[in-house]
C-alpha positions as MATLAB code, in Angstrom:
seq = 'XXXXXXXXXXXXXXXXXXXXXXXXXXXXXXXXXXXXXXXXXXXXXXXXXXXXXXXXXXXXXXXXXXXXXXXXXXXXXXXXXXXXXXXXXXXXXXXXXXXXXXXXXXXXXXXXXXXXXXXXXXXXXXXXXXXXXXXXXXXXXXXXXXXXXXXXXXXXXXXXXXXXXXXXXXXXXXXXXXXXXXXXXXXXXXXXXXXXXXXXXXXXXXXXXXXXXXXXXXXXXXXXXXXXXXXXXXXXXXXXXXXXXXXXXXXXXXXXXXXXXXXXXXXXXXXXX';
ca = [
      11.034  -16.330   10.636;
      12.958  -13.521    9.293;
      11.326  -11.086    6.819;
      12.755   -8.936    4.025;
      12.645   -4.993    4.432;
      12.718   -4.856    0.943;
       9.207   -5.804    0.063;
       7.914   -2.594    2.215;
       7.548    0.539   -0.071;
       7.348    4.178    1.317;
       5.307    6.613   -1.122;
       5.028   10.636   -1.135;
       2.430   12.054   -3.001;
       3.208   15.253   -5.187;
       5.856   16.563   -2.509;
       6.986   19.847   -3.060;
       9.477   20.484   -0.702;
      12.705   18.955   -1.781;
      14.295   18.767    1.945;
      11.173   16.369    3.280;
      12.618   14.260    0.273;
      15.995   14.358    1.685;
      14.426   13.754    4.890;
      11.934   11.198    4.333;
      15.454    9.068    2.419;
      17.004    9.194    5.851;
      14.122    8.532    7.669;
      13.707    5.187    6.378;
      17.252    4.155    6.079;
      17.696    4.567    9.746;
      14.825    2.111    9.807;
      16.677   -0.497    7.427;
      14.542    0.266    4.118;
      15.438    1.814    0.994;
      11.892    1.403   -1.385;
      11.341    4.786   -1.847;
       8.895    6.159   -4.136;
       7.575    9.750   -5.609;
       4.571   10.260   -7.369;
       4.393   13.876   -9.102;
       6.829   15.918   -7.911;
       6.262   19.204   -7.791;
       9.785   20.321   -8.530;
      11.778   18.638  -11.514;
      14.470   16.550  -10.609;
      14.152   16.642   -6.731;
      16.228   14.291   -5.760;
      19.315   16.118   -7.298;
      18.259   19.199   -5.586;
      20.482   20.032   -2.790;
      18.605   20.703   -0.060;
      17.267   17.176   -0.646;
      21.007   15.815   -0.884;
      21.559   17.643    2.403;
      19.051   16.297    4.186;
      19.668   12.777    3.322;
      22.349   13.281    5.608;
      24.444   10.239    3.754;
      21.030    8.394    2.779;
      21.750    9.600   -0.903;
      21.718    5.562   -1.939;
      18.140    5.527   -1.261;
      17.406    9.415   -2.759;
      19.243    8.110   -5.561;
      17.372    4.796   -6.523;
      14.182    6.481   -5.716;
      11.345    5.849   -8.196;
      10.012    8.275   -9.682;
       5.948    7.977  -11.175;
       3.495    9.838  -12.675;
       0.317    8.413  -10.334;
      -0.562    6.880   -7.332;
      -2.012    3.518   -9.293;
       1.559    3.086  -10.915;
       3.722    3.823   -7.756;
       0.723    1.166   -5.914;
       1.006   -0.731   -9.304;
       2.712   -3.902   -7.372;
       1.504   -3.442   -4.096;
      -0.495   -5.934   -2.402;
      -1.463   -4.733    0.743;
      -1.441   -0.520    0.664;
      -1.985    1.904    4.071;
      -2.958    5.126    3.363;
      -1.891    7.655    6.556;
      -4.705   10.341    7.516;
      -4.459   12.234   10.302;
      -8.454   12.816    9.848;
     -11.469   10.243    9.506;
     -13.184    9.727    6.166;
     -17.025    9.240    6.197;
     -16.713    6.766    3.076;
     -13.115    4.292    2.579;
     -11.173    2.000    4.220;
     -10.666    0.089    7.670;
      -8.938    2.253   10.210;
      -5.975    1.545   12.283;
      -3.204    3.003   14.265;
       0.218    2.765   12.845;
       1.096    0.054   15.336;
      -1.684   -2.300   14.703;
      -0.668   -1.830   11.223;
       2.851   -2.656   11.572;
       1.405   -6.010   12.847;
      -1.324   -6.684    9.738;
       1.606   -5.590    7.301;
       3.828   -8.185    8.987;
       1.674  -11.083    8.776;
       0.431   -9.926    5.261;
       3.991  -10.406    4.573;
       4.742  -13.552    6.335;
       1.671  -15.450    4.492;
       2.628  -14.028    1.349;
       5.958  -14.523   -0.166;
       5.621  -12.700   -3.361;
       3.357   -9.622   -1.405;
       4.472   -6.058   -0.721;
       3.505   -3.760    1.613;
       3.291    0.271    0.625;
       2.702    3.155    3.158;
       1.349    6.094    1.527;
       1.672    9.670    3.084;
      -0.093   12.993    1.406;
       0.741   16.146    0.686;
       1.784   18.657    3.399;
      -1.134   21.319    3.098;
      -3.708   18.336    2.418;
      -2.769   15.107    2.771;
      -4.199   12.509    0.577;
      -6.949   13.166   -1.364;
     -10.386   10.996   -1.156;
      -9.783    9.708   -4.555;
      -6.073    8.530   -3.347;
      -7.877    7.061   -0.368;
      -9.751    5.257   -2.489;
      -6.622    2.884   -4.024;
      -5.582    1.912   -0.385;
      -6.555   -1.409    1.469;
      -6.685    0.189    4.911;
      -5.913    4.058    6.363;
      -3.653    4.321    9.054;
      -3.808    6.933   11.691;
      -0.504    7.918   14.264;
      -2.449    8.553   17.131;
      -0.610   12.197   18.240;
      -1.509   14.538   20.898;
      -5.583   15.409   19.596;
      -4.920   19.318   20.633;
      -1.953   19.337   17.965;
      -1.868   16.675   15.700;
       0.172   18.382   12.789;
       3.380   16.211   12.077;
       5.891   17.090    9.162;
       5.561   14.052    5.973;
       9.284   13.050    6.736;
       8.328   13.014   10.517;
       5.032   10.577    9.713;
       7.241    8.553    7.519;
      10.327    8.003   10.398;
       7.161    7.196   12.639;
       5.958    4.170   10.338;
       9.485    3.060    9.285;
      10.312    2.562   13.286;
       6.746    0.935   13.546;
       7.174   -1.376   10.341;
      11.447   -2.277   11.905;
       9.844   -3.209   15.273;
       7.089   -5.139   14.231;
       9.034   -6.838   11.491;
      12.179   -7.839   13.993;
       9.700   -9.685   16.503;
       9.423  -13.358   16.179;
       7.421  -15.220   18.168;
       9.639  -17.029   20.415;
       9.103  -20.473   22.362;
      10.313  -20.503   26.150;
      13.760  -22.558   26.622;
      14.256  -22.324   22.950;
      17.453  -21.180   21.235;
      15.760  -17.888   19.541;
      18.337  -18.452   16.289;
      16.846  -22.005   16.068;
      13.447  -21.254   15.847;
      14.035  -18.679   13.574;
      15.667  -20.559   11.314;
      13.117  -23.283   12.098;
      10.488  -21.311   10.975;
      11.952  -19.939    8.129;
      12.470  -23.113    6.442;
       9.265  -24.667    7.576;
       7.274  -21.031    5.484;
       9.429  -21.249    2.789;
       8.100  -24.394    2.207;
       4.848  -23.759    2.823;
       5.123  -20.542   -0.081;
       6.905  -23.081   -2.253;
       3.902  -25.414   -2.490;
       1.597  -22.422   -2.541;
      -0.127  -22.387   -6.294;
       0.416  -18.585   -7.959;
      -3.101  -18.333   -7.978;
      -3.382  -18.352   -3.975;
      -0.904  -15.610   -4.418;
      -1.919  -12.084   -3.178;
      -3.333  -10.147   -6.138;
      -1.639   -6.642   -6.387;
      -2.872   -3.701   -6.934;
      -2.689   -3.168  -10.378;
      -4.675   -6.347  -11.051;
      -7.830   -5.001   -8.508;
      -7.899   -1.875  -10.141;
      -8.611   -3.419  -13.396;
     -10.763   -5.639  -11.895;
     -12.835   -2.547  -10.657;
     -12.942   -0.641  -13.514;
     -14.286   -4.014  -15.561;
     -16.641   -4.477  -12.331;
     -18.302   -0.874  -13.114;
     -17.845   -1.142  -17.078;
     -20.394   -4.492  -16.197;
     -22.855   -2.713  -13.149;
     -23.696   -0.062  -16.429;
     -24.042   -3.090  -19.110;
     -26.634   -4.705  -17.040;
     -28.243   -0.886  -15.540;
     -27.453   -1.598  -12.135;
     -25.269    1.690  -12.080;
     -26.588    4.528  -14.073;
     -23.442    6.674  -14.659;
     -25.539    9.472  -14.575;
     -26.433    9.326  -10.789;
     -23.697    6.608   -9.587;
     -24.374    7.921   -5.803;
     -21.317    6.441   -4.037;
     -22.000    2.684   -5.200;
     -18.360    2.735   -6.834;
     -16.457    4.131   -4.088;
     -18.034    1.385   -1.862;
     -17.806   -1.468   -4.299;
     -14.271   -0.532   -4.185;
     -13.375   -0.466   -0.655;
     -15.478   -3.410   -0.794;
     -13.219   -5.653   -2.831;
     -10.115   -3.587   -0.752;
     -10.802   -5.149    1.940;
     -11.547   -8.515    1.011;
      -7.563   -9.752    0.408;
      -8.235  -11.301   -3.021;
      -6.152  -13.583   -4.634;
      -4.783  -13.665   -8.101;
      -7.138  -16.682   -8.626;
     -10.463  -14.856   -7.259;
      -9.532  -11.578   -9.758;
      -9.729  -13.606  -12.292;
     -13.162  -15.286  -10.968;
     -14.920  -11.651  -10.558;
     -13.433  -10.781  -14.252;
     -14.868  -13.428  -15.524;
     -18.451  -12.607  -14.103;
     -17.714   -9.004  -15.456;
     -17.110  -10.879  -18.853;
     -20.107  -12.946  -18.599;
     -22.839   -9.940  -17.124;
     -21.400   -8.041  -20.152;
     -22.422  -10.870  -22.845;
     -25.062  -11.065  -21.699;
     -26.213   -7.779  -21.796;
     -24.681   -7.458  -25.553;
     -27.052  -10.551  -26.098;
     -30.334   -8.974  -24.388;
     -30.090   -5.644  -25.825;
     -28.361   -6.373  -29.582;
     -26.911   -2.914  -31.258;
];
């Protein structure tokens, strides 16, 4: 089974420094991608900027089609299965993994899904990703560097997960005494198949439809006083790594919004205006 590079999405978060741009465009062409996406900027036009034209060293396809955003939830918008990279442990979000092991999780996610996509997300130079960033990923992924000096440049992080995401992604599993173009090819018609008969709803729901999923989920916790908005603790952040984790389908969104829609009428119906 062969896999398409295209459905894996690289993300920078506000950068600032037009030459990591340039870098980061390089860094994952080398790897055979070209989904390249900025949210925020903090320099107008950065892909035009020379430094980041230099840089690209003759990546400036991928510089040039780069996306450009105004948050996080619109660059994760079609995303089904997100990795945030940390360098540091949070004490509230996500499963944690090393880059390698989730190479491997993205690869699977992507050969059970055939309409999913995969996006790495790396922070900001001075301070990484932010908890509420955090917060819209599935998983966090760490690159487990030397403990005593664990500093690596964004472009550098992102050249380390492209290689990780081109290796896992170029090994099928292989039978002994089997011609290894056969069973790929085997195996690519028999899950292309499999996909084909898949109903949409068993499809992967992306990230845009969880995120309105959560914010009906909370909208419906206040309805029935479950949350108090005035003291919400850190119920949210936990209901939302929660459903994060849980690798919901289009047809289970739908399921949980229709709870929310029910707890709400409920409520409307016990306490009349």
């Amino acid at each position: 089974m062969t896999l398409d590079f295209s459905r894996v999405r690289f993300i920078m978060t506000e950068p600032s420094h037009p030459g990591n741009v340039g870098s980061a465009a390089r860094a994952i062409k080398t790897m055979g991608f070209t989904d390249l996406v900025l949210v925020s900027p903090k320099i107008d036009q950065i892909t035009a900027h020379p430094e980041a034209i230099a840089l690209a060293s003759g990546a400036n396809d991928v510089l040039e089609q780069a996306q450009v955003v105004s948050t996080l939830q619109e660059a994760l918008a079609p995303v089904t299965l997100a990795f945030g990279m940390t360098a540091r442990e949070r004490d509230l979000g996500p499963p944690v993994c090393d880059i390698r092991q989730a190479a491997g999780i993205a690869t699977a996610h992507l050969a059970d899904h055939a309409f999913g996509l995969v996006g790495l997300v790396v922070g900001t130079e001075r301070s990484g990703l932010t908890n509420a960033q955090v917060s819209l990923c599935h998983r966090l992924c760490c690159i487990p560097a030397n403990p005593a000096y664990s500093s690596l440049n964004v472009s550098q992080a992102m050249q380390l997960a492209a290689w990780e995401m081109r290796y896992a992604l170029l090994q099928p599993p292989m039978t002994p005494g089997v011609n290894p173009a056969t069973e790929i090819n085997q195996a690519r018609n028999a899950n292309e198949q499999n996909l084909a008969d898949r109903p949409p709803g068993r499809r992967p729901a992306s990230s845009e439809a969880l995120q309105a999923l959560i914010v009906h989920w909370e909208e419906a916790l206040i309805a029935v006083q479950f949350l108090d908005p005035a003291h919400p603790k850190k119920l949210m952040p936990r209901m939302r790594h929660m459903f994060g984790r849980s690798d919901m389908t289009r047809d289970e969104v739908e399921m949980w919004r229709g709870v929310c829609s029910a707890m709400l009428a409920t409520a409307r119906h016990a306490n009349p205006s």
